[in-house]
DRENGUTOR-613829 format. One record per residue (C-alpha): residue number from 1; x, y, z. Coordinates in steps of 0.1 Angstrom, whole numbers, plus 5000, padded with zeros to 4 digits. Example, Ala and Ser with C-alpha at 12.3 -4.5 7.8 and 13.67 -1.06 7.14 Angstrom:
{1; {5123; 4955; 5078}};
{2; {5137; 4989; 5071}};
//
This chain:
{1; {8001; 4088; 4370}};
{2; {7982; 4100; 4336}};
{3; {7992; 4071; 4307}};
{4; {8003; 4089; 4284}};
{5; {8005; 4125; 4303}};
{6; {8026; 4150; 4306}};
{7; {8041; 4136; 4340}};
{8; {8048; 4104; 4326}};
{9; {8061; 4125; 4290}};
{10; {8082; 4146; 4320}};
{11; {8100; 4112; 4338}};
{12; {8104; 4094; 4302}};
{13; {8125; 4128; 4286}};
{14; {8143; 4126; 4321}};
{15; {8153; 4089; 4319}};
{16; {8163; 4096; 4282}};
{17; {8185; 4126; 4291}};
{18; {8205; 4109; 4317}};
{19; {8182; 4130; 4345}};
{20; {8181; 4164; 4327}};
{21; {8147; 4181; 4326}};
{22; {8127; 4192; 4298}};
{23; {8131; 4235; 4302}};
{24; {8101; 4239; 4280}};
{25; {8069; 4220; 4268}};
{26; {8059; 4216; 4235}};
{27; {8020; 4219; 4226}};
{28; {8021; 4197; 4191}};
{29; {7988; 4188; 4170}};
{30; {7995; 4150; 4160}};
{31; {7990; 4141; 4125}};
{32; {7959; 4126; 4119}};
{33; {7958; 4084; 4116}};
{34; {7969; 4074; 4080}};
{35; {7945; 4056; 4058}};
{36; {7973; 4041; 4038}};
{37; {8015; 4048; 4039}};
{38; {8035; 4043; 4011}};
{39; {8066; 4020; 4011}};
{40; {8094; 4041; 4009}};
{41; {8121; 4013; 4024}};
{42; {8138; 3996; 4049}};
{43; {8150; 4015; 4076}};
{44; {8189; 4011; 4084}};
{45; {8197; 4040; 4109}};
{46; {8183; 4064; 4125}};
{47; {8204; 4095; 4136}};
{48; {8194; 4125; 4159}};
{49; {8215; 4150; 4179}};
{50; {8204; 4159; 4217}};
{51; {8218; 4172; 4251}};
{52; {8228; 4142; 4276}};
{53; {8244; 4147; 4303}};
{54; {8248; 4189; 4299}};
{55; {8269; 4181; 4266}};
{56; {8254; 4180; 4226}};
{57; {8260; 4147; 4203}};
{58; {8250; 4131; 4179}};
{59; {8234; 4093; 4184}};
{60; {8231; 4072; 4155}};
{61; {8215; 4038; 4161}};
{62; {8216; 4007; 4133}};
{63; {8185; 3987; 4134}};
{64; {8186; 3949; 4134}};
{65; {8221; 3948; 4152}};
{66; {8214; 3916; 4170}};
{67; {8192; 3898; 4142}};
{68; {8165; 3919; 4149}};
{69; {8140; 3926; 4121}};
{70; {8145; 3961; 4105}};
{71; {8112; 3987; 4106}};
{72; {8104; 4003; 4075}};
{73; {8102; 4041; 4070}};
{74; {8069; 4047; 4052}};
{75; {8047; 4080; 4045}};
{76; {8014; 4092; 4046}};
{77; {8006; 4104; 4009}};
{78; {7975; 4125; 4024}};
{79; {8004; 4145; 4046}};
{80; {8038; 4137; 4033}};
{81; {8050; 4132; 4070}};
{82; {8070; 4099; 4078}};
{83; {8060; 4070; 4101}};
{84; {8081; 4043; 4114}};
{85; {8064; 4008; 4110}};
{86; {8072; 3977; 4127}};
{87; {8109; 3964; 4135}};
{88; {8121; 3947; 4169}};
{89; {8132; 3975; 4187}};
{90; {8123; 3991; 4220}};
{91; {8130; 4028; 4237}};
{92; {8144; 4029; 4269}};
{93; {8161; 4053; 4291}};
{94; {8197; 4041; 4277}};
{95; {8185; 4048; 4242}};
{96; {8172; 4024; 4211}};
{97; {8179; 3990; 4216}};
{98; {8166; 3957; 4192}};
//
């Protein structure tokens, strides 16, 4: 398996979506490496809405729920777009965990 490929991109969404498939591929150009972020805070939450298990819902995860050190949301001032830095969480196929 490709680090980093689409096949392991394909198994990761599946694990994450409680074995659903991805029905369509996105071809994204990533933002280029920032040279500096700004500071915009400490990150408390984050909150998305997805299908799992054939059904929409809203997840909302707190960061730091078990002591763990809170990322901070920061942005790229060449771009505007928003970058997550730091924290003690992982991703998983059950969701965000710290």
């Amino acid at each position: 398996m490709n680090p980093g490929g689409l096949e392991e991109a394909e198994e990761m969404f599946a694990g994450f979506h409680w074995g659903d498939r991805s029905r369509k591929r996105l071809k994204v150009q990533p933002s280029p490496l920032p040279r500096s972020l700004v500071k915009l805070g400490r990150l408390e939450a984050v909150a998305y809405s997805t299908h799992k298990g054939g059904e929409r819902a809203t997840w909302e995860h707190e960061f730091g729920e078990d002591g763990g050190k809170k990322p901070v949301l920061a942005m790229d001032p060449r771009n505007r777009r928003l970058h997550i830095v730091g924290g003690d969480y992982d991703v998983e196929d059950r969701g965000i965990v710290d």
